[in-house]
N, C-alpha and C positions, 0 to 999 in steps of 0.2 A: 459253279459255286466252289469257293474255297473251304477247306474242312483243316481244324485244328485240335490236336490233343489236347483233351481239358484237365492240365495239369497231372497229376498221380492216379487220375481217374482210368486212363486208357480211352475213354471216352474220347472217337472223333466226332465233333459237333460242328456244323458249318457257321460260318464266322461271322454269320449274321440268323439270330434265331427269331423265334416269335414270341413274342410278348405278349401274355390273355388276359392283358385286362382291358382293353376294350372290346372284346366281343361280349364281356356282357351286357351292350348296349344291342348287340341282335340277336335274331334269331336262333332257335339248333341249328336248323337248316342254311341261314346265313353263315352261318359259325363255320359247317361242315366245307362249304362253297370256299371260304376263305383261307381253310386247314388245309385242304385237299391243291389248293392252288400252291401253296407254298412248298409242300411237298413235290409236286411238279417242279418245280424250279428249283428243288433240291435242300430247302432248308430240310433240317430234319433234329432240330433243338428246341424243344417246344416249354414254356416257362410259365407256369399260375402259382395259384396260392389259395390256402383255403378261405381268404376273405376276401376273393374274387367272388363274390356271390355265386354264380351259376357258372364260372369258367371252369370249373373242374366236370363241371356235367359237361357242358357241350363240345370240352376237348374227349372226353371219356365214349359220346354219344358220336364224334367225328370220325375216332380213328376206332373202329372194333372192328375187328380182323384185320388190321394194318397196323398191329403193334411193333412191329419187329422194324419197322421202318423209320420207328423215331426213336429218341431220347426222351423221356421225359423229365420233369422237374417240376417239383413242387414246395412250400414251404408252408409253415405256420407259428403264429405269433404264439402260439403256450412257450409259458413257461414255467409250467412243471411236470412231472416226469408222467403223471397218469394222463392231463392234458393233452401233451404229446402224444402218447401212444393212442390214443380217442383220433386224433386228428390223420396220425399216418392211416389207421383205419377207415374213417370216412373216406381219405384222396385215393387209400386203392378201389373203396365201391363207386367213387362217384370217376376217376379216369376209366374204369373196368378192367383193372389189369390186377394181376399176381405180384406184382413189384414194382418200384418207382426207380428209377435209375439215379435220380439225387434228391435228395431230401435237405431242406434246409431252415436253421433255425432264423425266422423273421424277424427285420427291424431292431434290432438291440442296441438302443442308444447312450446309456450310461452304464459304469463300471457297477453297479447297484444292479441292473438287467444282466450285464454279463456273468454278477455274483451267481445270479437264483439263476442259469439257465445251467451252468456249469458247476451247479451243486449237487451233494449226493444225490438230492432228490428232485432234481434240474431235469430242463426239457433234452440237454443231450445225452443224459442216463437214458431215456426211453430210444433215442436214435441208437445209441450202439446195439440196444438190444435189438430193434426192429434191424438192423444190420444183420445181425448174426439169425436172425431169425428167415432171414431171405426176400423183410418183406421191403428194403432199400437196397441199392447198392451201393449207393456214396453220401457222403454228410459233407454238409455246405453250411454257409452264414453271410446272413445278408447284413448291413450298417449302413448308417450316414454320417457316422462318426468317426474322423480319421484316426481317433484314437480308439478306440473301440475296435476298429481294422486291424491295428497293427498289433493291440493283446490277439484278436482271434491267430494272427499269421504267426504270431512268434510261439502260440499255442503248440501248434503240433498236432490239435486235433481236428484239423478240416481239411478237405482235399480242394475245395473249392470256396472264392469269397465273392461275393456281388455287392457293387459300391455303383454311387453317384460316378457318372464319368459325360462329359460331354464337352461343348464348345468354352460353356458357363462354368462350368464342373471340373475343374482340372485340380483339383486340391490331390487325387488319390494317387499322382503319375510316380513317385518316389517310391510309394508303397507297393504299386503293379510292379515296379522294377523287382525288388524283396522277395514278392509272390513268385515269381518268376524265379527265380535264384531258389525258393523254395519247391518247386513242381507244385504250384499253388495257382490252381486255374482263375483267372480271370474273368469274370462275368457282370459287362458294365451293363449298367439298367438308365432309364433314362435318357437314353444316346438324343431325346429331341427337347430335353429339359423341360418337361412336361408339357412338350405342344408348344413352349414358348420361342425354339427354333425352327421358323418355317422353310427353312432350305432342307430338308432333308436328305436329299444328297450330299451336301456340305456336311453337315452334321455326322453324317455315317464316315464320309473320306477321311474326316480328321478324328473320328475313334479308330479306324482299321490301320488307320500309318500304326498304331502303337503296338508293338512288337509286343510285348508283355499283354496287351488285353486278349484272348481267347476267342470269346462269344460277346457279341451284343444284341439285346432283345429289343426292340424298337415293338411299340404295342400294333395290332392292326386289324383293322375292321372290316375292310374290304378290300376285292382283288388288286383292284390299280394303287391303295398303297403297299400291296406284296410283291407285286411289279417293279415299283420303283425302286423300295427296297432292296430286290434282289439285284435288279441292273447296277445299284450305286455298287453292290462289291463287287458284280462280275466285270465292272470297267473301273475299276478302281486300279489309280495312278496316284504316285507323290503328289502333293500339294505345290500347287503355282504359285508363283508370287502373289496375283491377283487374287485367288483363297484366302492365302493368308491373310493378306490384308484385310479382307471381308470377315475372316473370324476374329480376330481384334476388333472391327468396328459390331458386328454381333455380340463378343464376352462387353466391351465396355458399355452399350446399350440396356444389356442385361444387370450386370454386373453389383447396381449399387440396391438394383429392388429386386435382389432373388435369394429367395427362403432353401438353404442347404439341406433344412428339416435336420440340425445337428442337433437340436435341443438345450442348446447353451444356454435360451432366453430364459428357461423356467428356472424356479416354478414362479407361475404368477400369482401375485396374491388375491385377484379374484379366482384363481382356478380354471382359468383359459387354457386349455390345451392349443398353445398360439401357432404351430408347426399343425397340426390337424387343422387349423380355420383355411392356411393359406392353402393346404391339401385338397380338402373337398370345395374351396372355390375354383383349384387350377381343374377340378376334376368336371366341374359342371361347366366352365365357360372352354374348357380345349378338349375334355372328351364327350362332351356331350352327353354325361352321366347324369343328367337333373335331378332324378327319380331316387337314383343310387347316393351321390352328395348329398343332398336335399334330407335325406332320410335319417343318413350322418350326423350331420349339421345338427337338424332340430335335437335330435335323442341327447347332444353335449347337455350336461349341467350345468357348465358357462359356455356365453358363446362373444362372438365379435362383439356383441350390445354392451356388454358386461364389461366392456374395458375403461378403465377408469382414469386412464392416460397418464399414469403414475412415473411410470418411464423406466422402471426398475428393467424390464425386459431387453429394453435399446444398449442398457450399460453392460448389459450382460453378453449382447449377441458377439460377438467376433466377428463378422461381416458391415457390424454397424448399419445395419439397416434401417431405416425409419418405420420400424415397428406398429407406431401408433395408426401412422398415415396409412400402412399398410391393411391394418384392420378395419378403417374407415370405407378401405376399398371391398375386403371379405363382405362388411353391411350391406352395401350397395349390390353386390353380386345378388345376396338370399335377401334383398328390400327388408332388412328391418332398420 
């Protein structure tokens, strides 16, 4: 396994981590089997969040007395300053450690979100404190908005940033370069566009060419994909002519019905959260979260029924995607 400094961190993380959001589809004991194997093969960058339902237990319940052998990372969507400090607390009882190695403020998609997390009384007031307090040791920011990327990077106040990055996902490459030129660690999420790229080795070859990306967290549930995983970087080689070819004919396949989740389409005027619809259906038909989506889903106060095919959302997307037709497919997923 290859191991890379994660920017200003010091932090060496191998260049391929683990991703927890699909272990909440198994077991502890599953979990542990899957944790324990990756470690074997030398990952040792391990990545949840507190609205992984149960992934901060059964990474916390996998590795006790094997702290010192990972990284960890964790993130959470508060945004405000007591929120946060609630949250860093819950992921040290539920990982079981004294400290989190990166901590990082969730999802933040409009300069309105960026406002109130970087306000006095903002969710990253409560990270510096938990900094200084011993109970993090580095502050991160996650986006799917490439501008919302580049305020965090020209900030100054993150050591680490994690963005959309894959075959389909190439908007962030300008910015990783930036990052880079700043000691601004790289951490792509997504490297299989949510299940939507079934070469996974493919997929992983053409994140790791990128010099500027760090870490990538590919999600995983069981041994043979920590396996594969691991093989695609330990024989990883430039990209073939043949490759390439095949990622061109994968981004342009993909390319005209896939949700970046930037948030441009809103707001909608029934009150569809329309980036959460396409979310929790990629999440019950490619992770096999049913229970977890499904739960999602129903609890919205709009949902895909609710769309009223106005279009307002289509003129808005910057991807131009067929919005409507898109949500006719979210119905079909959850039959209503």
């Amino acid at each position: 396994m290859k191991y890379k400094v994660l920017g200003s961190t010091g932090l060496e993380v191998s260049v391929v981590g683990f991703g927890g959001i699909p272990i909440q589809r198994t077991s502890a004991e599953e979990a542990k089997k899957v944790i324990l194997k990756a470690e074997e093969l030398g990952i040792n960058f391990i990545d949840t969040a507190r609205a992984y339902t149960v992934s901060e237990e059964y990474i916390g319940q996998a590795l006790a007395g094997r702290r010192d052998k990972w990284i960890f990372a964790s993130k959470s969507m508060a945004r405000r300053k007591e929120a946060m400090a609630r949250d860093v607390d819950t992921s040290l009882k539920n990982l079981q450690t004294d400290y989190i190695d990166l901590y990082q403020i969730h999802n933040v998609a409009t300069e309105r979100d960026w406002n109130r997390v970087m306000g006095e009384e903002g969710a990253y007031a409560a990270l510096l404190e938990a900094k200084e307090a011993g109970k993090i040791g580095h502050i991160g920011f996650t986006t799917h908005s490439k501008e919302i990327l580049k305020l965090a990077l020209e900030s100054g106040k993150f050591e680490t940033v994690m963005f959309p990055y894959n075959i389909v996902e190439s908007q962030g490459e300008d910015l990783f370069k930036r990052a880079k030129e700043l000691n601004i660690g790289v951490i792509a999420m997504k490297p299989m566009a949510g299940g939507a790229i079934e070469d996974g080795t493919l997929a992983l070859k053409y994140i790791l060419q990128n010099e500027a990306v760090t870490t990538t967290i590919p999600g995983m549930a069981d041994v043979k994909e920590v396996e594969e995983n691991v093989k695609a970087a330990n024989e990883f080689s430039p990209l073939m002519e043949g490759e390439k070819q095949k990622i061109e004919e994968i981004a342009k396949s993909l390319g005209n019905s896939f949700c970046r989740r930037c948030g441009y389409c809103g707001p909608c005027p029934q009150g569809i959260d329309i980036p959460s619809m396409f979310l929790f259906s990629a999440y019950k038909e490619r992770y096999d979260l049913a229970d977890w989506s499904e739960d999602r889903y129903y609890a919205m106060k709009a949902r895909a029924k609710d769309c009223i095919e106005c279009g307002a959302c289509e003129e808005r997307c910057p991807y131009h995607l067929p919005i409507r037709e898109m949500l006719k497919e979210v119905r079909r997923v959850f039959n209503e």
